[in-house]
N, C-alpha and C positions, 0 to 999 in steps of 0.2 A: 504494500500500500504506500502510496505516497506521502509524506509527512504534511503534506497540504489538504489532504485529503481528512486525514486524520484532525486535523486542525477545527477545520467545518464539523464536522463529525461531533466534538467537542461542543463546538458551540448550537447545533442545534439540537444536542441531546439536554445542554444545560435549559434551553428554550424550553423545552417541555417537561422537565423537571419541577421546575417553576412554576409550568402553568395546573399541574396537577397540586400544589401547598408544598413543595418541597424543594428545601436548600441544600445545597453539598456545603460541607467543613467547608470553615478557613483556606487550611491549605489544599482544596481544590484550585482556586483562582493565585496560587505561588505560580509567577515565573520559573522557569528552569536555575536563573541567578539566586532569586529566594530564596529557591529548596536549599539551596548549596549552602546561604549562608547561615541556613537554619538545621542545619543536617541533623547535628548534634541534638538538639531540642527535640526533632522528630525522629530519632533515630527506631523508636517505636514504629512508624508512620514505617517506615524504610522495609524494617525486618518483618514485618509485618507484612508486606504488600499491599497495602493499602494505597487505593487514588485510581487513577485514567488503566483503562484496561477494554482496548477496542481491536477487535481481531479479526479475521478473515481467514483463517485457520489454513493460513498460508497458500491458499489456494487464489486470491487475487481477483474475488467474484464477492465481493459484501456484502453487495443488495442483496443475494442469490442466498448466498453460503456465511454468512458472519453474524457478528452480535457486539453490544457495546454494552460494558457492565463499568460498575465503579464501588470498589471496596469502602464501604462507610467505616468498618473497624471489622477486628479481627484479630484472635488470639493468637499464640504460637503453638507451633505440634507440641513443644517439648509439656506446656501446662496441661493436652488433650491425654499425652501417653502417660504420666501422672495423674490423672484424676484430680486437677486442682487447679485455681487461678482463671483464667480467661480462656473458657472454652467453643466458645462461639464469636460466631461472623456475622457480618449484615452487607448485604451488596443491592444495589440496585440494577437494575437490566433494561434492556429497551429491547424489543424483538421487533424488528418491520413487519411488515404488509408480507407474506409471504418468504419470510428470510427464517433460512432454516439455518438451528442452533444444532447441528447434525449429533447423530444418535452414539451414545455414552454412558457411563456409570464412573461410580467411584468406590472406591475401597472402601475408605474409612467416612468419609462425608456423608452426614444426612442432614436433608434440605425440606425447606417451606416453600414452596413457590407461588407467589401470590399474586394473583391479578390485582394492581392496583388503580390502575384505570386504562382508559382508550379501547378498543376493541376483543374479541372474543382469543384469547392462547390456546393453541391445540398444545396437548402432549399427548405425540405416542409411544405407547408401554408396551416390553419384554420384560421376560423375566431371564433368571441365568440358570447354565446348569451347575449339578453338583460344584464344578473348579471353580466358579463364575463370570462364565464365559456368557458371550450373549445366548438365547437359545432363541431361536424363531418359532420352537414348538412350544413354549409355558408361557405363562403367566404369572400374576403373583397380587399381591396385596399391597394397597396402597391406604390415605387414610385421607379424604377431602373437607376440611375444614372437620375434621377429627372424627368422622363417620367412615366406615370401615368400607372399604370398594377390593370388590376379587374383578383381577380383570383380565380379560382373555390376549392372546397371543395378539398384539398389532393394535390391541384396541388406542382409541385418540379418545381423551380427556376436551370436555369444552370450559374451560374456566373464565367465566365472563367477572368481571369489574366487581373485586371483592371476595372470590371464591379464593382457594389454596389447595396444593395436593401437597402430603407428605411422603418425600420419598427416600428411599433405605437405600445402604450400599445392595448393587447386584439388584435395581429397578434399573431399566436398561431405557432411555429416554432420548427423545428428540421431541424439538418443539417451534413452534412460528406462530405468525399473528395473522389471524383472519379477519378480513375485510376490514381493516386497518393497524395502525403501530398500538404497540403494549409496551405501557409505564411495568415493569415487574421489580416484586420485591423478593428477596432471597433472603430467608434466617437459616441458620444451619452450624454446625460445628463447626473446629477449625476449619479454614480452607487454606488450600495446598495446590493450588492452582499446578506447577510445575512439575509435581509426582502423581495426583490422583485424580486426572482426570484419563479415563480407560475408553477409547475410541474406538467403533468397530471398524471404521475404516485407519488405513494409516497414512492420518494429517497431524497437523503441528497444533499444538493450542497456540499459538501466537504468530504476529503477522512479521512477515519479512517488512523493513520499512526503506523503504527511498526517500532519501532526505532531500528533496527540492528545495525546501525553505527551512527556519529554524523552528522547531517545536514551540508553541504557545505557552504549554503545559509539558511536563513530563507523565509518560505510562510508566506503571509498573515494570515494562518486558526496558523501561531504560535505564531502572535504579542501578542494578550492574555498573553501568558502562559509568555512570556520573558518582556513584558513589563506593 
């Protein structure tokens, strides 16, 4: 993706964020210089991954194939694999008109996914087998705003403005926005974006970026290189 690209992206995900009652942290709107000179301060922020996190899952098709999320907070593995401390995340999402969040699971991660406004979220659901791998033959159990749903092999979830599904490691899922964009909310355990997201296809979770211009904002996929 082009780093111009990603710029806009930015700003008119922050548009609609707004227009739904909701503000991102402070340091969303840091300069790339900011962050640097407040490293230390946010060093949490850093280790953490928290902030801009907009992908195309390296495949170079966004509208088609991509998604644009932003870490509001989030603990560390090491508090999860202890039993203590801060063990959960909160991320916001934005799914287009048709743009598919293509099909995945996670190890250790389980998630809320909430429609928080704009048009209807499909997600469709597998289950895994025994190793938990994807399986096109099962199903499994989910929990939609805390009511218990058994669902069949492919079935799609219609989550309109307010609803939630909860899903467990080895619920095997893909999802998009029907007949418009969706505001989504995400609570869940640590996340671990760069170890436990498990793809049935094999793509990147992160975007290659071509830097035309200078970053407005820093993502996450850049804390490395700057910090």
């Amino acid at each position: 993706m082009k780093r111009s690209r990603i710029n806009d992206i930015m700003a008119e995900a922050d548009d609609m964020i707004r227009s739904y009652g909701f503000t991102l942290p402070p340091f969303a709107y840091w300069t790339p210089d900011e962050f640097k000179a407040k490293a230390n301060e946010a060093r949490h922020v850093i280790d953490a991954r928290c902030g801009w996190d907009i992908t195309d899952y390296g495949a170079g098709r966004y509208d088609e194939m991509g998604l644009f999320l932003f870490t509001l907070r989030n603990g560390l593995l090491s508090d999860l694999q202890r039993g203590g401390g801060m063990c959960y995340a909160e991320k916001l999402l934005i799914s287009k008109k048709d743009q598919l969040s293509p099909m995945h699971t996670h190890v250790i991660k389980a998630e809320d996914i909430i429609n928080r406004g704009g048009a209807t979220l499909i997600i469709e659901l597998f289950g895994s087998d025994d190793q938990g791998n994807f399986a096109e033959d099962r199903g499994g159990t989910v929990w939609c705003d805390g009511i218990r749903l058994d669902y069949a092999p492919g079935e799609k979830l219609r989550l309109a403005p307010g609803e939630s599904v909860t899903l467990r490691p080895g619920d095997w899922h893909a999802f998009w926005g029907e007949g418009g964009d969706v505001l989504i909310g995400e609570v869940s355990t640590v996340n671990d974006d760069e170890t436990d997201n498990i793809f049935r296809e094999q793509i990147g979770r992160f975007s290659n970026i071509e830097e035309d211009v200078a970053p407005k904002h820093l993502l996450v996929s850049d804390y490395a290189q700057h910090f």
